[in-house]
DOVO-543142 format. One record per residue (C-alpha): residue in three letters; x, y, z. Coordinates in steps of 0.5 Angstrom, whole numbers, plus 500, padded with zeros to 3 digits. Each point is the difference from the previous one (the first is absolute). Layout:
<rs>
AlaXYZ
...
</rs>
This chain:
<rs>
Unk551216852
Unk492501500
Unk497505505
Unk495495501
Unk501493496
Unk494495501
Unk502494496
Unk494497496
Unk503493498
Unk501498506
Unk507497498
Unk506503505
Unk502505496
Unk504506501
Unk494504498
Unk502503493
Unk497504496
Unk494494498
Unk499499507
Unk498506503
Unk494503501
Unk500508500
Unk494505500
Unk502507500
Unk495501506
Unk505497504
Unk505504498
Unk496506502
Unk499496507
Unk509499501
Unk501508498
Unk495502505
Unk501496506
Unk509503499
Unk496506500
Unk497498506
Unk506498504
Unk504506497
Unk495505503
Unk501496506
Unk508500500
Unk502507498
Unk498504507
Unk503495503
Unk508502496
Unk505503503
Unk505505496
Unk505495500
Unk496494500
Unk502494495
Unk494497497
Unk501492498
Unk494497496
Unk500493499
Unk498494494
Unk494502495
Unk494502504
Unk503506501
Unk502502494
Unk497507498
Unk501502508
Unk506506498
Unk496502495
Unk494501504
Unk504503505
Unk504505496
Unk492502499
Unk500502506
Unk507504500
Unk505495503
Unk506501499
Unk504495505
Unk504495496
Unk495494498
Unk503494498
Unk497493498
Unk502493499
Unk497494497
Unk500493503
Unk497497493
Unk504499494
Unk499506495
Unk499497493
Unk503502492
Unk496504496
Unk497496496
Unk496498506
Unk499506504
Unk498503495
Unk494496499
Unk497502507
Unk495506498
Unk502506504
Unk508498499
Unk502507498
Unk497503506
Unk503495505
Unk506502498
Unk499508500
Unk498499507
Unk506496501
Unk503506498
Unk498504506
Unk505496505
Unk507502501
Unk502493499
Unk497493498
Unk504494503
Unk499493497
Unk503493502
Unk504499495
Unk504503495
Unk496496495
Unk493503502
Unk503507501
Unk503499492
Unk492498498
Unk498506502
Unk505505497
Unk498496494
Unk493501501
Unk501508502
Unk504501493
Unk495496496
Unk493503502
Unk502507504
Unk507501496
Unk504501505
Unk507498500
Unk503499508
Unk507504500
Unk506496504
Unk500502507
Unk495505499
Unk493496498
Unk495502496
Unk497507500
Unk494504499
Unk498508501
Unk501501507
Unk503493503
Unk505495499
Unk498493500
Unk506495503
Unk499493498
Unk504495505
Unk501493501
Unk500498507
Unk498493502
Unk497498506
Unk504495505
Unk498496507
Unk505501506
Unk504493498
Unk504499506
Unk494502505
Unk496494496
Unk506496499
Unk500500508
Unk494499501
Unk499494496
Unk505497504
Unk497501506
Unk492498497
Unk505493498
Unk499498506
Unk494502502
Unk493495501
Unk498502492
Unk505497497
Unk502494504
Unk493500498
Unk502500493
Unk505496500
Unk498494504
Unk494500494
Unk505500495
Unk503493502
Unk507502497
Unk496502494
Unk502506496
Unk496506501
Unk498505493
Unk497506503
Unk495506496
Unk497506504
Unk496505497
Unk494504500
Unk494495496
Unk501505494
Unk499498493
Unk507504498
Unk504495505
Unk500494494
Unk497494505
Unk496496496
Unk507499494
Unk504499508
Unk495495502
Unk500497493
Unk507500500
Unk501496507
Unk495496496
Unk504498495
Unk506499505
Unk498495503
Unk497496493
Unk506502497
Unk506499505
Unk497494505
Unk507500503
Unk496506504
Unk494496502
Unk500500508
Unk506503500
Unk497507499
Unk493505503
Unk499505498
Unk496506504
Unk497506497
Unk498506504
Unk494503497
Unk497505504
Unk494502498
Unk497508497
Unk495504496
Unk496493502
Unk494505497
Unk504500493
Unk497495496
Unk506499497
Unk504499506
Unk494495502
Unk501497493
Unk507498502
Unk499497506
Unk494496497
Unk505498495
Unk506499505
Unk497495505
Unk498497494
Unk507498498
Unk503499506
Unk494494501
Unk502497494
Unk508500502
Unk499497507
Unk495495496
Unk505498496
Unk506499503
Unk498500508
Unk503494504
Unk497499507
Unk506502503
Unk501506494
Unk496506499
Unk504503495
Unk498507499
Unk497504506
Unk496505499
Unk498506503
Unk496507500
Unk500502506
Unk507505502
Unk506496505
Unk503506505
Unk507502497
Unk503497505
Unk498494499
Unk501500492
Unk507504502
Unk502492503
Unk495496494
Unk505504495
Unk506498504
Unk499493499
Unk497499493
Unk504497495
Unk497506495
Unk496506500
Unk496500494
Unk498507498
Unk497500492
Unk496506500
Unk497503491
Unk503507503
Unk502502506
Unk503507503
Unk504497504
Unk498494504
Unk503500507
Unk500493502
Unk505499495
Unk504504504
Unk498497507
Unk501493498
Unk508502498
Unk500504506
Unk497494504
Unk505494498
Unk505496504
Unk506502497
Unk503493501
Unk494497496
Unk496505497
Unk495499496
Unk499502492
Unk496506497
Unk495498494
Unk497508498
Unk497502494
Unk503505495
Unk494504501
Unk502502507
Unk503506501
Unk504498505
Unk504495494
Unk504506498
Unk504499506
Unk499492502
Unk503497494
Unk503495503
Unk493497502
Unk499495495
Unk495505496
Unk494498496
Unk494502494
Unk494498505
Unk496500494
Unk503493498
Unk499494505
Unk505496498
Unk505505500
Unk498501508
Unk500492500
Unk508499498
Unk501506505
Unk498496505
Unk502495498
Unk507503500
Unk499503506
Unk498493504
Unk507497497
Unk505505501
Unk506499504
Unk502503506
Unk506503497
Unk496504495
Unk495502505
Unk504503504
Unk504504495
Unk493502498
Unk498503506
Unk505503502
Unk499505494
Unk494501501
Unk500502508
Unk505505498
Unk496503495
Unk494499505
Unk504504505
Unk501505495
Unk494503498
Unk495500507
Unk495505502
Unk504505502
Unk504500495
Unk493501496
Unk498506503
Unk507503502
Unk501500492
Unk493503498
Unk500505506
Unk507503497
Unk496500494
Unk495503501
Unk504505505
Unk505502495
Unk505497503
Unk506495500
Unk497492502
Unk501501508
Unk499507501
Unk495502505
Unk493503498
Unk498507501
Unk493499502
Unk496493502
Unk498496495
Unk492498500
Unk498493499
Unk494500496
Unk499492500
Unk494497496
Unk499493504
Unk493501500
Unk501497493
Unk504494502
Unk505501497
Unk507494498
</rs>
């Protein structure tokens, strides 16, 4: 976790320690600007009011407000992964993020991995051990930290999909095809999502096992962000590159093999391109929880469901285990998946699928927000909060 990685190396990284740029001047402008949306926010409370601060920009916001005298419960969740001490500890100011973390009633994480790394990372650089069921205490508060993964409304997207199926954009879709089957990527234009290795790795498929030529495209939504990053541009420069290459190479007159695109496809219209495409391909370095993973399961025919191919790293891979699951740092590892994903029968896909969109179904964006609320209310998963919760949404940062 980086309060404001810029990766040097131009390389797609996942902003480690050897790629990030901190300056200490930076670090006094992200204090001051919570300070600033403290002093906004905290006349605006109400007694009973729940406070719910979202993703790391907002870090240091219950510490400024506990400044100001707040004592509303105050609770925060992290969409990003949390790391292993090892690596968090060589963020300058690591210790003061986590007292500040320390000022919430209860910090949330997607998984049970990310909410394990930062226990650790409380024992070993502040000393605080976390109690069973009570968390980790400091004088005056009590600090809860939980697990609650994010999820999407499954059965409301699965129906979706089956409406966009029929809809102009996909007819669309699979007249282009020409009984062709479709592998299909969407993300943000990040150098955390693993593109290059997965433009590599179609690469290498097609070379590789030429039983897939002109039987396959692949299209890669990318849609563009943070096109003033240098980096950002970087990836772009070196994507467009690629993808060149790949066409140049295997392209027939009647065949482009891999469709690339940076501009964003309406949800509806990505909701039936999910439903017909053979494989979803979802590799991102470090993921908190990537969501499209979910969409795709949710989107499938489940008499001719397509396959998952989702990285280790996203969190959303503690849940999908029967997706075909990969190290998106090795190209021929995405390469046999597939591969694999391309030749499977239908019988194992099925069973597959019907696995997956049952877990799919059980952990949604209620149950998200049912879970955390209860928490952070003291009170049983399903309970009713005792006062409203406040949002504190940081989209301005683009976030996931």
């Amino acid at each position: 976790m980086c309060v404001s990685p810029t990766a040097r190396c131009g390389r797609s990284c996942t902003s480690g320690p050897g790629c990030s740029n901190i300056e200490r001047k930076d670090f006094e402008r992200y204090l001051a600007v919570n300070a600033s949306f403290a002093r906004a926010l905290a006349p605006l409370l109400k007694p009973d009011d729940l406070v719910w601060v979202h993703d790391y920009h907002l870090i240091p916001l219950a510490a400024e407000l506990r400044k100001l005298g707040v004592k509303n419960r105050i609770g925060f969740f992290l969409h990003i992964p949390f790391v292993p001490p090892t690596l968090f500890e060589a963020l300058p100011q690591a210790d003061r993020l986590l007292r500040m973390l320390c000022d919430y009633d209860v910090v949330g994480f997607q998984t049970a991995q990310h909410l394990h790394d930062f226990e650790d990372c409380m024992r070993a650089i502040l000393g605080l051990a976390s109690i069973p069921g009570i968390g980790i205490q400091t004088p005056g508060r009590t600090m809860l930290p939980v697990a609650t993964p994010i999820g999407i409304d499954a059965r409301a997207f699965a129906r979706q999909a089956r409406r966009a199926a029929t809809g102009q954009a996909t007819r669309r879709m699979t007249d282009s095809l020409v009984g062709r089957a479709l592998i299909i990527g969407v993300d943000r234009l990040d150098y955390s999502k693993g593109l290059p290795n997965r433009f590599e790795a179609f690469s290498r498929l097609l070379d590789g096992f030429p039983e897939h030529r002109l039987k396959v495209s692949y299209l890669q939504v990318a849609a563009r962000s943070r096109e003033d990053v240098l980096e950002y541009q970087r990836l772009k420069r070196d994507l467009d590159r690629r993808a060149g290459e790949i066409n140049g190479r295997f392209a027939e007159f009647d065949w482009v093999p891999l469709r690339y695109m940076t501009r964003p496809i309406a949800r509806a219209a990505l909701a039936g391109f999910y439903r017909v495409a053979r494989v979803g391909l979802v590799t991102p370095l470090r993921d908190g929880m990537n969501l499209v993973a979910k969409e795709y399961v949710a989107a499938q025919d489940p008499d001719d469901p397509g396959v998952l191919v989702l990285s280790r790293f996203a969190g959303a891979a503690e849940e999908l285990e029967d997706a075909i699951i990969i190290n998106p740092n090795d190209p021929d590892e995405i390469t046999e998946a597939l591969h694999q994903a391309l030749s499977m029968p239908l019988d194992e896909r099925k069973a597959r699928h019907e696995r997956l969109f049952e877990k799919v179904c059980q952990t949604t964006a209620h149950t998200y927000c049912r879970d955390f609320l209860a928490a952070l209310t003291r009170s049983q998963p399903g309970s009713s909060s005792a006062g409203a919760a406040v949002e504190l949404e940081a989209a301005a940062a683009g976030l996931h």
